[in-house]
DRENLUMVO-776604 format. One record per residue (C-alpha): residue number from 1; x, z, y. Coordinates in steps of 0.1 Angstrom, whole numbers, plus 5000, padded with zeros to 4 digits. Example, Ala and Ser with C-alpha at 12.3 -4.5 7.8 and 13.67 -1.06 7.14 Angstrom:
! DRENLUMVO-776604
R_i_px_pz_py
R_1_5123_5078_4955
R_2_5137_5071_4989
! end
This chain:
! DRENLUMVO-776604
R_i_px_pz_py
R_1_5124_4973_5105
R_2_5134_4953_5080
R_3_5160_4925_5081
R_4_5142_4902_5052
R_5_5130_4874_5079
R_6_5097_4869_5054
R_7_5089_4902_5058
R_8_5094_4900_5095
R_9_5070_4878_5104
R_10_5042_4895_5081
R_11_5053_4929_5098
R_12_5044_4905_5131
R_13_5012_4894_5118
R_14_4997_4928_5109
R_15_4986_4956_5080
R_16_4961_4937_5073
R_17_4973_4903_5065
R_18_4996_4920_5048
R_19_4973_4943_5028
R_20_4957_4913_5017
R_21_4984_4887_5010
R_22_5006_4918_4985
R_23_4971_4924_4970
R_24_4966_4890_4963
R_25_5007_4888_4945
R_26_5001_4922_4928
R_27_4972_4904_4910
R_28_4993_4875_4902
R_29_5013_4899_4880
R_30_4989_4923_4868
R_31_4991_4915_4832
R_32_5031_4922_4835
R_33_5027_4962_4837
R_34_5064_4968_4847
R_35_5066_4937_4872
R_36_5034_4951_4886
R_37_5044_4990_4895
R_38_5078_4969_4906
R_39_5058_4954_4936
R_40_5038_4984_4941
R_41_5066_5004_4946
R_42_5084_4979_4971
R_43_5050_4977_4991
R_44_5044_5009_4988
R_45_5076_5019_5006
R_46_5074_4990_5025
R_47_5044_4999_5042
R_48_5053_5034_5047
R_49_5084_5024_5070
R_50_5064_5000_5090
R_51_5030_5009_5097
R_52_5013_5040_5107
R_53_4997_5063_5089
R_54_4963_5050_5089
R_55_4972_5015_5082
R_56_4991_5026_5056
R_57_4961_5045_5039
R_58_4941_5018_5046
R_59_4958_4993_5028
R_60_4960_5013_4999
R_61_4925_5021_4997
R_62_4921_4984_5001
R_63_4940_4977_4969
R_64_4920_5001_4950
R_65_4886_4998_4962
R_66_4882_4963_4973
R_67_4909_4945_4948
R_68_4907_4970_4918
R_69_4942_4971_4909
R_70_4950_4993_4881
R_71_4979_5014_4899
R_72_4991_5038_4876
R_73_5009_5066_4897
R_74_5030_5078_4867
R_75_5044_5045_4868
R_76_5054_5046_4905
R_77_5087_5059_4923
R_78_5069_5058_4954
R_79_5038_5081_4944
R_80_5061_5117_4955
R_81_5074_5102_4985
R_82_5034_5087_4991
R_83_5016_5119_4982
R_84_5039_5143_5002
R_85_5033_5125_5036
R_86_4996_5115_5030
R_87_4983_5139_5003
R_88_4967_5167_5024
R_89_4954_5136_5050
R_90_4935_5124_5020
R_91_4916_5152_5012
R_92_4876_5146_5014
R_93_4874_5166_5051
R_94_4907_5153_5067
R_95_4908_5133_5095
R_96_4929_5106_5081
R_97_4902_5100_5050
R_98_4873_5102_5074
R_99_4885_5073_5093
R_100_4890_5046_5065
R_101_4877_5016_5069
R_102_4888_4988_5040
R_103_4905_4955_5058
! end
């Protein structure tokens, strides 16, 4: 867990709040291409260490499908680290891809 009291409390008030309220400050930067893979990566890791695998997969597929952001994964530190733990579960038959549902 993380010791960042903000992050706490967000960690306390679910995935999905917080899928939604880093979607909502990712578009705040989107313009700023560095500052915006910047705070991809940090809530891409962030989520990773705090939430299980389907809520992580879910908020992601929320930021792409429902919010559009323009991730660029040649931009991101995070997208090894992201596709070695969740890769294969995305895959169109796998059970972790069958069971998204966008928050």
């Amino acid at each position: 867990m993380t010791a960042d009291p903000n992050k706490f409390w967000t960690v306390l008030k679910g995935a999905e709040h917080y899928c939604h309220k880093l979607a909502q400050e990712m578009q705040a930067v989107h313009g700023r291409q560095k500052k915006f893979h910047r705070k991809v990566d940090q809530s891409i890791y962030f989520i990773m260490e705090n939430f299980t695998d389907q809520e992580v997969v879910n908020c992601v597929h929320t930021w792409l499908k429902i919010y559009g952001l323009p991730v660029d994964p040649n931009q991101l530190n995070s997208f090894d680290d992201f596709h070695a733990k969740y890769g294969i579960g995305l895959l169109p038959n796998a059970e972790l891809i069958k069971n998204i549902k966008p928050y």
